[in-house]
C-alpha positions as CSV (number, residue, x, y, z in Angstrom):
1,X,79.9,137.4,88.2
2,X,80.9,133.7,89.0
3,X,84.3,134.0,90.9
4,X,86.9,132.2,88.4
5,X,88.7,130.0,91.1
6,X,84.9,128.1,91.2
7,X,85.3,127.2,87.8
8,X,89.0,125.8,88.5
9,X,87.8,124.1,91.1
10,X,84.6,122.2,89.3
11,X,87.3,121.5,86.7
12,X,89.7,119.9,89.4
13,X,86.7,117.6,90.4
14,X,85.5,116.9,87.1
15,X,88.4,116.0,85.2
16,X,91.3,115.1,87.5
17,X,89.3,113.7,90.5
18,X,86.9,111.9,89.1
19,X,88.1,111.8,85.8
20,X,84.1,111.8,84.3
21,X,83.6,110.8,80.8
22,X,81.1,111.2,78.1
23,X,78.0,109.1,78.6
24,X,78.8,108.8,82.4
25,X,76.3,109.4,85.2
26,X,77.5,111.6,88.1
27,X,75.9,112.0,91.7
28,X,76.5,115.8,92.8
29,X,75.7,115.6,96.8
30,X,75.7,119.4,98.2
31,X,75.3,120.6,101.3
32,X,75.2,124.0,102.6
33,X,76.9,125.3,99.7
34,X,76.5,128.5,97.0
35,X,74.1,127.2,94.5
36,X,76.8,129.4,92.0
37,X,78.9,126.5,92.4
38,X,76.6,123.5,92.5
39,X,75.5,125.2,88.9
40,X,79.1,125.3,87.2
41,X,80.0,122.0,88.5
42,X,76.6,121.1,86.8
43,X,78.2,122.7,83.8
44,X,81.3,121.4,83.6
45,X,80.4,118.1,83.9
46,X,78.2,118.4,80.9
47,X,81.1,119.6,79.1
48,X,82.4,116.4,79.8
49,X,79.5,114.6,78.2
50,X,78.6,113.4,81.9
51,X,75.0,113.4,83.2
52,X,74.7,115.3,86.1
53,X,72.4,114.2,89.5
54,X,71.6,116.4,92.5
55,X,71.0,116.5,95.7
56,X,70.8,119.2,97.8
57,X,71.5,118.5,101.5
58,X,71.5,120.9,105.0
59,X,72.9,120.2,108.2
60,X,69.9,121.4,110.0
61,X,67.6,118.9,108.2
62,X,69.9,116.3,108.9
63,X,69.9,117.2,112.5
64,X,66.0,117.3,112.3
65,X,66.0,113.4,110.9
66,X,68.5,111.9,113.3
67,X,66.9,114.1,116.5
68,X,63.9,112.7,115.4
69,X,64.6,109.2,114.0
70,X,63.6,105.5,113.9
71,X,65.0,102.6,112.1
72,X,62.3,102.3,109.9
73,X,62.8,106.0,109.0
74,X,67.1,105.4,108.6
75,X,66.2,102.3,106.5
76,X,64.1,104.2,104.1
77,X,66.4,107.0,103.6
78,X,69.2,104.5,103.3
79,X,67.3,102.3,100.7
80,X,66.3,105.4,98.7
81,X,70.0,106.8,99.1
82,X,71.5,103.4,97.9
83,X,68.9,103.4,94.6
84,X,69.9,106.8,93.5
85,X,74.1,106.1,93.4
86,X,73.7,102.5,92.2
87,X,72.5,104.5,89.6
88,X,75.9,106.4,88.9
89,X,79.9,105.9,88.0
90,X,81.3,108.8,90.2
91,X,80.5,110.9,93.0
92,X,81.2,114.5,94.2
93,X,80.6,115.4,97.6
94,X,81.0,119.1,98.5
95,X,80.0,119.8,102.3
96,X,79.4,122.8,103.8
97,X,78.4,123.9,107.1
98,X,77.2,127.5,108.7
99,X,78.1,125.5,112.4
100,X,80.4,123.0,113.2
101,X,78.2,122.0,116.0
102,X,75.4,121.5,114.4
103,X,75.1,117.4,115.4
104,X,76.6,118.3,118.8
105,X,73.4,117.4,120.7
106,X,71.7,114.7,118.5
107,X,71.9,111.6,121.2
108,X,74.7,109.1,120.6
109,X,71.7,106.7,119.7
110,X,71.0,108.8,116.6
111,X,74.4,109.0,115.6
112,X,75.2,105.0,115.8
113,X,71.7,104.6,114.1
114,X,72.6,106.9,111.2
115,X,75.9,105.2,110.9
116,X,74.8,101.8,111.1
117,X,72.2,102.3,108.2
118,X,72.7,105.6,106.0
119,X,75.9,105.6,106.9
120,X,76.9,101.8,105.9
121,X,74.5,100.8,103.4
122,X,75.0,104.1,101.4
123,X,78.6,105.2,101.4
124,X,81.0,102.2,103.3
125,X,79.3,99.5,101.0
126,X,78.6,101.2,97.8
127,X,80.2,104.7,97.1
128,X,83.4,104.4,98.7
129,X,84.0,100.8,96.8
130,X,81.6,101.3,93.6
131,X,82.1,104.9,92.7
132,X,85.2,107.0,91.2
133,X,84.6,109.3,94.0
134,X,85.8,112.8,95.7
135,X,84.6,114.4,99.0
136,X,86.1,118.1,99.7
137,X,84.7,120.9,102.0
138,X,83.4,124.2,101.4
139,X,84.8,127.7,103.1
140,X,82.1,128.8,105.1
141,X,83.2,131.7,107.5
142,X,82.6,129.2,110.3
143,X,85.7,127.8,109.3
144,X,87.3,130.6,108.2
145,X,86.5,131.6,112.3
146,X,88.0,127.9,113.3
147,X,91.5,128.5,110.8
148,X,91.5,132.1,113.4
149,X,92.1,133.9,110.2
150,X,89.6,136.2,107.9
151,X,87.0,135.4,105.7
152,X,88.6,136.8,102.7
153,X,92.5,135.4,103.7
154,X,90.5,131.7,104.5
155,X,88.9,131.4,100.4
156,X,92.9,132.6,98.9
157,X,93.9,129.8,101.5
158,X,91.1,127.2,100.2
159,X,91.7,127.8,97.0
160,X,95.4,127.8,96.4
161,X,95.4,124.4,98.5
162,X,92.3,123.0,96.5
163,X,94.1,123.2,92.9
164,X,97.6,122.5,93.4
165,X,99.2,120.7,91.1
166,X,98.0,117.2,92.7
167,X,99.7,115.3,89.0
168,X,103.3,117.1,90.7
169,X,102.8,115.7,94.2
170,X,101.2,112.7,92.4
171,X,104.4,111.7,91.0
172,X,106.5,112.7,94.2
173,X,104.7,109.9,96.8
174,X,105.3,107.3,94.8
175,X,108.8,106.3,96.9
176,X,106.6,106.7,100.0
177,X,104.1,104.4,99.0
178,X,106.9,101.8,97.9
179,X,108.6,102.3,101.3
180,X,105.6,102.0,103.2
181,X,105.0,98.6,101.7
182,X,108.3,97.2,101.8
183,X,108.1,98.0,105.7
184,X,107.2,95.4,108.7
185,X,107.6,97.8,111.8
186,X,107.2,101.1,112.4
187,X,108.1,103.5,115.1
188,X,106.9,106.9,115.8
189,X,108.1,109.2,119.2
190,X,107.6,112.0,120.1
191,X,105.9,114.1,123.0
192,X,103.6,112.1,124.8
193,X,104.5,109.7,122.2
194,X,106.4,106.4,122.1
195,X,104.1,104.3,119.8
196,X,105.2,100.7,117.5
197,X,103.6,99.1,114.9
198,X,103.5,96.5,112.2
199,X,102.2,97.7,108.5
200,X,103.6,93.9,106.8
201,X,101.4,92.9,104.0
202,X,98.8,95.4,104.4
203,X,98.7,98.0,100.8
204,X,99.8,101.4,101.0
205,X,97.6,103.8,99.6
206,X,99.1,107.6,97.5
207,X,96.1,110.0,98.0
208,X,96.9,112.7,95.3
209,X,93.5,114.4,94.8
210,X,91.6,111.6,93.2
211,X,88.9,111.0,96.1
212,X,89.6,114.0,98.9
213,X,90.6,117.9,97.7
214,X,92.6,118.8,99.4
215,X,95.0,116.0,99.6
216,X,98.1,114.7,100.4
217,X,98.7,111.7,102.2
218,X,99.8,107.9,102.0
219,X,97.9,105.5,103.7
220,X,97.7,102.0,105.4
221,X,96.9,100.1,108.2
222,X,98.6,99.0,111.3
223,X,98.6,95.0,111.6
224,X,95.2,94.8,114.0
225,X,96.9,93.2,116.7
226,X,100.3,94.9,116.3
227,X,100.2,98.3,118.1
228,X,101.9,99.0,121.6
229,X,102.5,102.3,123.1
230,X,100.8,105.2,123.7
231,X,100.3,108.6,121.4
232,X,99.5,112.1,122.4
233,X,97.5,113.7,119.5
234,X,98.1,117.9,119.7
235,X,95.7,118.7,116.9
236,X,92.5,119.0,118.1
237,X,89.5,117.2,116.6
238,X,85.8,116.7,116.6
239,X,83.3,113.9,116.2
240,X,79.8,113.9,116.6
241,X,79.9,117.5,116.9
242,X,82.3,117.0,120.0
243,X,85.4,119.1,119.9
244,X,88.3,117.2,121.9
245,X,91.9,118.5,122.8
246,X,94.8,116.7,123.5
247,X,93.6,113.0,122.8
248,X,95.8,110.2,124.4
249,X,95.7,106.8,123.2
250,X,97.6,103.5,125.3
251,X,97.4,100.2,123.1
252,X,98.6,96.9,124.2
253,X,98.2,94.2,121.1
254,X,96.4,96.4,119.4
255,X,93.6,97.5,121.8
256,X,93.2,100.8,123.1
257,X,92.8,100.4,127.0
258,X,93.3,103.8,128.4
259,X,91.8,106.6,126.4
260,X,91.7,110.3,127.6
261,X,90.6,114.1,126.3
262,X,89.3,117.3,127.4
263,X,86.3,115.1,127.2
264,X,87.0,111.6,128.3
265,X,83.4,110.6,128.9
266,X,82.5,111.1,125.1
267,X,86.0,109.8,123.7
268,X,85.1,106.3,125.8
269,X,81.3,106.2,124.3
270,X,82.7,106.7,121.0
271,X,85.3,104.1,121.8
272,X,83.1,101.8,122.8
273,X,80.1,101.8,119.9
274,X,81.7,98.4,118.7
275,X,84.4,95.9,119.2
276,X,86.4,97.5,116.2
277,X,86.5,101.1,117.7
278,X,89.0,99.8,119.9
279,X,90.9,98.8,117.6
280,X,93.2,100.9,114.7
281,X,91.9,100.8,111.1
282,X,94.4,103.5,109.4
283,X,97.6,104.6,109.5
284,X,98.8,107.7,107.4
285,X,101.4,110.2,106.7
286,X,100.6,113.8,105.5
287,X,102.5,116.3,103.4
288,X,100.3,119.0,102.2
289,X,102.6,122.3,102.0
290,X,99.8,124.6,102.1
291,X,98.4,123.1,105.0
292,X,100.5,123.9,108.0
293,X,98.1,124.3,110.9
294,X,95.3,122.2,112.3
295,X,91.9,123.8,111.9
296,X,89.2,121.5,113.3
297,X,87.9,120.1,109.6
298,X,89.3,116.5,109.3
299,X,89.6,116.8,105.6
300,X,92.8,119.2,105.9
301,X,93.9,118.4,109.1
302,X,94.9,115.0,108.2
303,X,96.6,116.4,105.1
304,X,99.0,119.0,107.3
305,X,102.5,119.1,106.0
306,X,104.7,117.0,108.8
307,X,101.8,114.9,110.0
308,X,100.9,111.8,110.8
309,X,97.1,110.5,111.7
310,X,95.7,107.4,113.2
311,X,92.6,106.4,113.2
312,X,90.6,104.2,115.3
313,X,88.0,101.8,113.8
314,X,87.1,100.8,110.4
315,X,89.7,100.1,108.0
316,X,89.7,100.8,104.2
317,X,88.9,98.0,101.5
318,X,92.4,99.3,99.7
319,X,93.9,99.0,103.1
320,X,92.2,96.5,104.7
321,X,93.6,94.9,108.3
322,X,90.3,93.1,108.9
323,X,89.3,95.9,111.2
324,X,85.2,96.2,110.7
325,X,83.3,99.4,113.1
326,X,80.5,101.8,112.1
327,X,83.4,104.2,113.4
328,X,86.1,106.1,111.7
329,X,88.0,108.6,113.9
330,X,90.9,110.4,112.0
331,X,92.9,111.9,114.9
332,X,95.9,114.1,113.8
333,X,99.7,114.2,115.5
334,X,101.9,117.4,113.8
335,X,105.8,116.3,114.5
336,X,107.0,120.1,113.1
337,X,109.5,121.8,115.6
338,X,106.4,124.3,116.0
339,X,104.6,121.6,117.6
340,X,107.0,119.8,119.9
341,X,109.0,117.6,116.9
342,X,108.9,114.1,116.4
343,X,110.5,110.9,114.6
344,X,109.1,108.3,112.3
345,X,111.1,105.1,111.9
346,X,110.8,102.5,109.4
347,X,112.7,99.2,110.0
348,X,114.7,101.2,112.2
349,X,115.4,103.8,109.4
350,X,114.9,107.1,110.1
351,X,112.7,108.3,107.5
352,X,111.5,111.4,108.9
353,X,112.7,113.9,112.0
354,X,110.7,117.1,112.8
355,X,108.1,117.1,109.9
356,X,110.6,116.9,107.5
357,X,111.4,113.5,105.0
358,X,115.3,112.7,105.6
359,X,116.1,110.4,103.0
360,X,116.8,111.5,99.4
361,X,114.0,109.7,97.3
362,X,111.5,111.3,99.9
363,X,113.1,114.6,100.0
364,X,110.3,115.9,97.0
365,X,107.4,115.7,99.2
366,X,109.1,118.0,101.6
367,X,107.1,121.6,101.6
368,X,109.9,123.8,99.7
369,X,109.5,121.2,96.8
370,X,105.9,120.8,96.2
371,X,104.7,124.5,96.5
């Protein structure tokens, strides 16, 4: 018997996400999920009048391409890729994965190869700017294992934060976004943490479960040459299949020229793939209030209620700061009394202390008043 919260779910994606319409084409990308769902998101979107297309995807093919790629091979895949969702009006993205370490050990040459073509061609230049799309994970008991709680208590936990009422929250990040934008500097302390900014100009972006479930955010971008000070990120994080603790950042004019980890060596070759990776692309502050813990799967991390994330490399096209890299590094700071506290400033206002919003018109995003 299909589990009901699946078919809430598909509906989520199919008609508040990506809002699909009758006579509409739809790409359904799936990897390493239950084909039970795959088929009622199938479903649902027909009820929609949408056209449904498939692909079906596994982590452990992937890692068999890239181990054993060549550009002519990426190229292929990328122009075959780029045909197919040329082809559609939205995009669903559900991504499993039995082992978070699956890529761990494809050569750093693969990755940047897969970036630089697949990667680029495929999703930076046409489905993130072309599509009406949405990108969400699936609760595999590997990350059931990483969130250190059950299998059974992890699916109540993805599902009650996967169909909140995103319209609710919708409506109470609007002030944000209007503060955000109205803002020229920005400072953010906190342990390990003494960091300055510019966000003038640049567009601030409400994520309210229209192109990532879960969500909760507000995004921009830092000025490219504006950011001084270092940050001390206490969420840890992976890339590449690398898992790093207790990432430190020290910018001067908007460079990062000391970078450390539990792995420093892999942090720097990361850092290094390009001019832009040096360089920050995103700034964003999160709000999610079922999301209180960090749990090594970027997608909620950077949503965690009383965080903030800053991301090194490429910038968004809604929030663009001229920043260009084949990378995109979301790396997570939680500013909770649980985790050490923290201040955000704006202008020199104090917008938020400890996690939570201190002013009055942001006071609705605060966790009591969105669950």
């Amino acid at each position: 018997m299909l589990d009901p919260r699946m078919t809430k779910l598909a509906e989520v994606l199919v008609n508040y996400s990506t809002e699909l319409k009758s006579g509409e084409k739809v790409l359904i990308e799936a990897t390493d999920i239950p084909p039970e769902f795959v088929c009622e998101l199938i479903r649902v979107a027909r009820v929609a009048g949408a056209d449904p297309l498939v692909s079906l995807k596994s982590n452990r093919v992937m890692r068999a391409l890239m181990h054993h790629s060549s550009e002519a091979q990426m190229n292929l895949i990328a122009d075959v890729e780029s045909a197919r969702i040329r082809e559609v009006q939205a995009y669903i993205g559900v991504r499993g994965s039995g082992n978070i370490a699956e890529l761990s050990d494809v050569p750093p040459a693969a990755h940047k190869l897969y970036q630089n073509t697949v990667w680029r061609r495929v999703h930076q230049e046409i489905r993130v700017p072309k599509t009406r799309w949405v990108v969400l994970r699936w609760p595999h008991p590997a990350m059931a294992q990483q969130a250190n709680r059950s299998t059974e208590a992890f699916e109540d936990f993805f599902f009650n934060v996967c169909t909140l009422d995103y319209a609710k929250m919708a409506k109470a990040m609007r002030p944000l976004a209007a503060r955000m934008e109205k803002c020229d500097r920005v400072q953010i302390v906190g342990p390990g943490t003494d960091l300055s900014f510019s966000i003038k100009g640049i567009p601030a972006i409400p994520c309210d479960g229209k192109l990532n479930i879960p969500d909760g955010e507000v995004f921009t971008a830092p000025v490219r040459d504006s950011v001084n000070g270092t940050v001390q990120f206490n969420a840890r994080t992976i890339y590449q299949g690398v898992i790093h603790d207790n990432v430190r950042l020290e910018f001067q004019n908007g460079k990062v020229v000391k970078a450390a980890s539990s792995n420093t060596e892999h942090l720097n070759k990361v850092l290094d793939s390009d001019e832009g990776a040096r360089y920050v692309g995103e700034f964003a502050i999160g709000f999610n209030p079922y999301v209180t813990e960090p749990m090594l799967d970027i997608l909620f991390d950077e949503k965690i209620a009383g965080s903030f994330h800053f991301t090194p490399g490429q910038a968004y096209a809604e929030a663009d700061n001229g920043n260009k890299s084949m990378i995109h590094w979301d790396l997570v700071c939680l500013q909770d009394e649980a985790h050490g506290g923290g201040e955000i400033r704006f202008d020199g206002q104090l917008i938020r202390k400890n996690g939570l919003f201190v002013v009055d018109d942001l006071s609705p995003l605060n966790p009591a008043n969105l669950r």
